[in-house]
MIDOBA-468946 format. One line per 2 residues: number of its first residue (from 0); for each residue x, y, z of C-alpha. Coordinates in nm, 4 decimals, decimal comma. Each point is the difference from the previous one (the first is absolute). Example, Ala and Ser with C-alpha at 12.3 -4.5 7.8 and 13.67 -1.06 7.14 Angstrom:
<pts>
0 = 1,2300:-0,4500:0,7800 ~ 0,1370:0,3440:-0,0660
</pts>
This chain:
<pts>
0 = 34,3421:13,7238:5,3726 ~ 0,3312:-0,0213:-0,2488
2 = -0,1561:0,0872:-0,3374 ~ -0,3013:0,2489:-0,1638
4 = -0,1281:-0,2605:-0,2340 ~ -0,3340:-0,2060:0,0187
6 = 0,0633:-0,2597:0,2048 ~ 0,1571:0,2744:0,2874
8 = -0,3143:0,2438:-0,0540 ~ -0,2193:-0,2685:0,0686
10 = 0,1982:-0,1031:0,3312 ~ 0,0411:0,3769:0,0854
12 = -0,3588:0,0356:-0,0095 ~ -0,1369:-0,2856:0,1432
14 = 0,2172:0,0354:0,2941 ~ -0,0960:0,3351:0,0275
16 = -0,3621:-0,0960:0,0406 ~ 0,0755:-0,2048:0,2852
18 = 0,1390:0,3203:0,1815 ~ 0,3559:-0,0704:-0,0496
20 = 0,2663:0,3048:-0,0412 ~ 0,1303:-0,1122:-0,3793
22 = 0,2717:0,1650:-0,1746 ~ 0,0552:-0,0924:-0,3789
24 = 0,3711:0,0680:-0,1234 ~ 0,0520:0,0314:-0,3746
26 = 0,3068:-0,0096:-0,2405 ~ -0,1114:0,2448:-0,2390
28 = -0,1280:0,3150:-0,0333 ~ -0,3968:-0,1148:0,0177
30 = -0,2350:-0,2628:0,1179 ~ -0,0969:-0,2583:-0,2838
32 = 0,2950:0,1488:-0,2486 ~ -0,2335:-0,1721:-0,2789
34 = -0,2625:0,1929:0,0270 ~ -0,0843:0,3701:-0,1241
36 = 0,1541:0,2846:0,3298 ~ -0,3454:0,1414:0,0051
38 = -0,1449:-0,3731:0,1146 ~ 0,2848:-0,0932:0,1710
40 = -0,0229:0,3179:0,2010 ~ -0,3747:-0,0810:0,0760
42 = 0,0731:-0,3257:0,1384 ~ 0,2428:0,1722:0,2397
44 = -0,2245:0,2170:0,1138 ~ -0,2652:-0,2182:0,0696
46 = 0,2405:-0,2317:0,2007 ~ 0,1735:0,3179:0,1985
48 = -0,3924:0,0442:0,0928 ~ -0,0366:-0,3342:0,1446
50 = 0,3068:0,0368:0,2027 ~ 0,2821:-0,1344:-0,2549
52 = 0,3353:0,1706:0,0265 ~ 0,1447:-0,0270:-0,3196
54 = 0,3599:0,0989:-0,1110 ~ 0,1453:0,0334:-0,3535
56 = 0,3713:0,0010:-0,0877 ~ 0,1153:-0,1749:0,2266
58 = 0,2882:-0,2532:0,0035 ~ -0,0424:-0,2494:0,2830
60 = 0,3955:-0,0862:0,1888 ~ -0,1087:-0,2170:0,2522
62 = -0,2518:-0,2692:0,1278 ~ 0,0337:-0,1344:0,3505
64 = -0,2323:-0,1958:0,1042 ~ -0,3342:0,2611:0,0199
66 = 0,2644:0,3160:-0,0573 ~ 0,0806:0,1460:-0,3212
68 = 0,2032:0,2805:-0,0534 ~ -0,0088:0,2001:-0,3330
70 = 0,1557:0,3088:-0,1881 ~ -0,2956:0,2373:-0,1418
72 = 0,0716:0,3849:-0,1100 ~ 0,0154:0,0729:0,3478
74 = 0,3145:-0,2555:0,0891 ~ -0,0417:-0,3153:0,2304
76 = -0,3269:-0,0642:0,1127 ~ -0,0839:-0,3200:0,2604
78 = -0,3506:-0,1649:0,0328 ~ -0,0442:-0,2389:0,2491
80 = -0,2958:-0,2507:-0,0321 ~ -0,1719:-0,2649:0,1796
82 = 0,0047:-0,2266:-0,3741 ~ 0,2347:0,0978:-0,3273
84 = -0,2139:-0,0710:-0,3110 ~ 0,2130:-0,0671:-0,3212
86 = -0,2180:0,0581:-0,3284 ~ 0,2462:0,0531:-0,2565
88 = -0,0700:-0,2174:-0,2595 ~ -0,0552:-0,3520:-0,0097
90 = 0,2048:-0,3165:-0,2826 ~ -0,0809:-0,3352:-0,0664
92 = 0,1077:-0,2644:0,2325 ~ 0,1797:-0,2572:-0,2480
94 = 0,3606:-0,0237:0,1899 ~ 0,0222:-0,3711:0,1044
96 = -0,2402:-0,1700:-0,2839 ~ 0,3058:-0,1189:-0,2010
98 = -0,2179:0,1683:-0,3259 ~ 0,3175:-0,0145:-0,1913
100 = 0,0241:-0,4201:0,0749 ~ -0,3458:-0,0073:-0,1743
102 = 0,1090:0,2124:-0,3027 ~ -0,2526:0,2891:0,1256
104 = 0,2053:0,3332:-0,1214 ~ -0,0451:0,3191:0,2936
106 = 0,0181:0,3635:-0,0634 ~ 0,2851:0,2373:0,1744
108 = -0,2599:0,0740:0,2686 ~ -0,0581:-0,3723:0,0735
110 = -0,3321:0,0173:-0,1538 ~ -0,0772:-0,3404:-0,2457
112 = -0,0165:0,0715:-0,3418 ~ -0,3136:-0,0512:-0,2026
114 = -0,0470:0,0719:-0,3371 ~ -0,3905:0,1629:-0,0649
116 = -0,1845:-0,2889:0,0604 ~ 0,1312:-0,0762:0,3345
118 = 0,2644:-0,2885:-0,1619 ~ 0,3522:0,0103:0,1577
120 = 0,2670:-0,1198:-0,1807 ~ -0,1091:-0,3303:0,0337
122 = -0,3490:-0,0240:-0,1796 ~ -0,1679:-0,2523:0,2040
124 = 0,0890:0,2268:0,3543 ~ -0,2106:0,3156:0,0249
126 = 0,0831:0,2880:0,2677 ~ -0,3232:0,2088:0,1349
128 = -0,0337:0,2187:0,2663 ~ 0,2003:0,2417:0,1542
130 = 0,3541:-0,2551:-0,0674 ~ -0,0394:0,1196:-0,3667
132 = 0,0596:0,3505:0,0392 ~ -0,3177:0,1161:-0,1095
134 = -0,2385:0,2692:0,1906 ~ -0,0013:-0,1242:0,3443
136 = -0,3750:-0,0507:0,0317 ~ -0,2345:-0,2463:0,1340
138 = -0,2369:0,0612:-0,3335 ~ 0,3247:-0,0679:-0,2436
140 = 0,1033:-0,3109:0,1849 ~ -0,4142:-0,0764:-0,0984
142 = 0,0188:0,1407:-0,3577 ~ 0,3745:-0,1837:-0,0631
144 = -0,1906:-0,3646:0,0860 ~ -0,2533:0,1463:-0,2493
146 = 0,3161:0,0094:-0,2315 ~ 0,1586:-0,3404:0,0411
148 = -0,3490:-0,1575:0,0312 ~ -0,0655:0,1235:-0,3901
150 = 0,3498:-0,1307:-0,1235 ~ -0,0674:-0,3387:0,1890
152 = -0,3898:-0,0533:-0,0950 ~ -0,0756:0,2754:-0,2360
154 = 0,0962:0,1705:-0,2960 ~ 0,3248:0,1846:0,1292
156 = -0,0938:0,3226:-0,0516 ~ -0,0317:0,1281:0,2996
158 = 0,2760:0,1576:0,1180 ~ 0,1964:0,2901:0,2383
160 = 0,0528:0,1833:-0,3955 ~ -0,3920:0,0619:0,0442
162 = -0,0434:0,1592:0,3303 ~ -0,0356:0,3675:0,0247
164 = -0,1495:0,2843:0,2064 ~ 0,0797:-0,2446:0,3287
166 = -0,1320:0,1871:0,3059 ~ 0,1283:0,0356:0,3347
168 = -0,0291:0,1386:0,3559 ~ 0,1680:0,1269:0,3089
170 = -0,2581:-0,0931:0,2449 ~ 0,0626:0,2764:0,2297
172 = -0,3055:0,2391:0,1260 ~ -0,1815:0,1055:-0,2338
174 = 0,1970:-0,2153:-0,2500 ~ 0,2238:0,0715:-0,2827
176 = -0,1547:-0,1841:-0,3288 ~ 0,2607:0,0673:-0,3398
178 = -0,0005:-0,1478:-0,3279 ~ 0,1440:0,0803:-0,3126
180 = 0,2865:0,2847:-0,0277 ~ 0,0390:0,3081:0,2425
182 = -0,0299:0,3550:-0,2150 ~ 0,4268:0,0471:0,0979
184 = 0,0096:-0,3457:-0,1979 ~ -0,2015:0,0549:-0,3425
186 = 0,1302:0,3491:0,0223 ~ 0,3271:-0,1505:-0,0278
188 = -0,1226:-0,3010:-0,2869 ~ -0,0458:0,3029:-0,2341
190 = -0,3823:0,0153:0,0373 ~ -0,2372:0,3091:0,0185
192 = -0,1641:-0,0290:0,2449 ~ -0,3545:0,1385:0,2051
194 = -0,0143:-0,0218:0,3797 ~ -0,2845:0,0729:0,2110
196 = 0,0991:-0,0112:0,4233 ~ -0,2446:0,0475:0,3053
198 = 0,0022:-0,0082:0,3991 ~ -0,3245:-0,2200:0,0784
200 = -0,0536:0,2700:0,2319 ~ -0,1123:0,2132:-0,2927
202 = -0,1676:-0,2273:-0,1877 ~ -0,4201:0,0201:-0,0045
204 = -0,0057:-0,3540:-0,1942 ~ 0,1405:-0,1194:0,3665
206 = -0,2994:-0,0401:0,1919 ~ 0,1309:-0,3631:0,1565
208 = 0,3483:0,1485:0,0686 ~ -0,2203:0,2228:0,2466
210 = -0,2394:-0,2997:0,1165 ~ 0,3109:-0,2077:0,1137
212 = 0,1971:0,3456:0,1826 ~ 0,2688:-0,1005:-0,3249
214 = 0,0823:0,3217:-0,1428 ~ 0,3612:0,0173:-0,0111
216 = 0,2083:-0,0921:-0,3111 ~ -0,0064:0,0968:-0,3650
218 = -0,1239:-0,1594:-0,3931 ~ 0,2373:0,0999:-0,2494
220 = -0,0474:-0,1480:-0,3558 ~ 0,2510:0,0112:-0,3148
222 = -0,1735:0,0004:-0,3235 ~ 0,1805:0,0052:-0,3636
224 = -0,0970:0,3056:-0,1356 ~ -0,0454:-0,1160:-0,3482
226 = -0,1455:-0,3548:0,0405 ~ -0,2121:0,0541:0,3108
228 = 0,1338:-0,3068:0,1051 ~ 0,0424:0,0222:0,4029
230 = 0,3762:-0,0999:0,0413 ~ 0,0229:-0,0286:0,4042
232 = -0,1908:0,1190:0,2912 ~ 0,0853:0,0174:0,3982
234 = -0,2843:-0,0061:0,2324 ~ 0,0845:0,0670:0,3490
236 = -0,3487:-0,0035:0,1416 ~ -0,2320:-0,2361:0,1492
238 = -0,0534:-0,3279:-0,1555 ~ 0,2247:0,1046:-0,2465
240 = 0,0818:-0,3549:-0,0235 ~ -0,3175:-0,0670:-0,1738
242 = -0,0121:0,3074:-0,2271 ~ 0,2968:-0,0832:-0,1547
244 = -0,1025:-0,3364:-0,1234 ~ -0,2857:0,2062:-0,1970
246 = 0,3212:0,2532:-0,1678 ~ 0,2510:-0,2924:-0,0693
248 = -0,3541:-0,1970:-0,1968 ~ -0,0362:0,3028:-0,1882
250 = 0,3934:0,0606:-0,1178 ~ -0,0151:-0,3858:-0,0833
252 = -0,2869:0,0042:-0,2064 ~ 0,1236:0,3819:-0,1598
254 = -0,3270:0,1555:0,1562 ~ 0,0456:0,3991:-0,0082
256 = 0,0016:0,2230:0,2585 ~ -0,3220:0,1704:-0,1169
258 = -0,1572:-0,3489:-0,0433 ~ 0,1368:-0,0090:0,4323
260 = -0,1128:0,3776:0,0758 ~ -0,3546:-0,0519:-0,2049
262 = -0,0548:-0,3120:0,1411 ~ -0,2795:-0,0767:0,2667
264 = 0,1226:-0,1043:0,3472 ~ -0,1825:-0,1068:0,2922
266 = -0,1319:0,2678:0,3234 ~ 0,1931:-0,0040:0,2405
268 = 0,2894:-0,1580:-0,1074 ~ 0,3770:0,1095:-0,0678
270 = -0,0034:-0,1078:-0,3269 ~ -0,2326:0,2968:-0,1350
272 = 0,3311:0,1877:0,0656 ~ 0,0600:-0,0653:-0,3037
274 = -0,2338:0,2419:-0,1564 ~ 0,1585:0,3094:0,2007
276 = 0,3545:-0,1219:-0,0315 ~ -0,0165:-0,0754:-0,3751
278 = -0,1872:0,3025:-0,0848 ~ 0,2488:0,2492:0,1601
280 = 0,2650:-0,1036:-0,3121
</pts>
């Protein structure tokens, strides 16, 4: 697999569960280089576990048919494969639709240019969907018909302007849920900033972590320190991918982290979490 990102994790580790020898080769110096080293480092480790050979650094020469040679710290390396997965990224497909002919302006990645409420530069021709250069979700395609539906039927307010804390997830095992910023990030944005990290594994709130045999993977939350306002958490940890819809409803509406921790969460579920996690800031 060319490339540490989502889309290659997800390959990596599916294939992986099928029995197949995978090996993951990334540019740069870590898996997922958008996320914080400590969760990037736990996603490695719970793909080396299920077999995945990953390698960092690395700058790929060569790719012959299922052969690819590379350069790592170590000088040349060769893997040879029965299948060469490229995951390295992925732009919209708009070569060959004459766009300029109809007046429809493009950015310098090829993506079509919409204004905030989906409008390209001609107003009656709207762009949604991956082709716009947006997040490259299924539930954003959904939300930007939300969009163009409200300029076409409704009262136009709706727009991209209003979307915030957008989750997402790397659906590898357990998954990766992450919304908001990472702690390197609001660090960085000049904030001061709580955060609160745990291995499931040492959780007690975890009971259905153990029910399910799911115990590997971490919580980490970043909270503003003087607003209580939770500005991102990662959630690599089963059904993560549900949690985090609970965490990005609570940044939208400005619900505070000890409105999250003190809150009163079903038994078993992940979600109560929350009250360990959130009370370790």
């Amino acid at each position: 697999v060319l490339g540490g990102g989502y889309v290659g994790l997800e390959f990596a580790g599916l294939f992986a569960s099928y029995g197949s020898a995978v090996t993951v080769l990334e540019r740069g110096p870590q898996l997922l280089a958008r996320e914080d080293p400590d969760v990037a480092e736990c996603a490695r480790a719970i793909l080396s576990t299920a077999g995945v050979s990953v390698v960092t650094s690395t700058e790929v020469t060569t790719v012959q048919e299922a052969c690819v040679e590379y350069r790592d710290a170590a000088g040349a390396q060769r893997v040879e494969a029965d299948a060469v997965l490229v995951a390295l990224g992925r732009e919209p497909v708009t070569d060959g639709l004459d766009l300029a002919v109809a007046g429809v302006a493009t950015t310098a990645t090829g993506a079509v240019a919409v204004d905030e409420h989906l409008r390209t530069s001609q107003p009656h021709i709207f762009a949604v969907g991956d082709v716009n250069g947006g997040p490259q979700f299924t539930y954003i395609s959904l939300d930007d018909y939300r969009v163009v539906l409200s300029a076409l039927t409704g009262d136009g307010t709706r727009s991209t302007a209003t979307r915030s804390a957008v989750p997402y997830t790397l659906f590898m095992t357990p998954p990766l849920a992450r919304v908001g910023v990472t702690a390197t990030a609001a660090a960085a944005a000049g904030h001061r900033i709580k955060v609160a990290s745990m291995r499931v594994q040492d959780m007690a709130t975890m009971p259905r972590a153990r029910i399910v045999s799911q115990t590997a993977g971490m919580m980490k939350v970043v909270v503003d320190a003087d607003s209580d306002q939770v500005l991102g958490a990662a959630l690599l940890c089963h059904d993560s991918h549900e949690v985090i819809n609970t965490v990005a409803l609570a940044m939208r509406h400005r619900i505070t982290a000890t409105a999250l921790r003190d809150s009163i969460y079903t038994h078993p579920s992940m979600t109560e979490g929350l009250n360990q996690l959130l009370g370790a800031l």
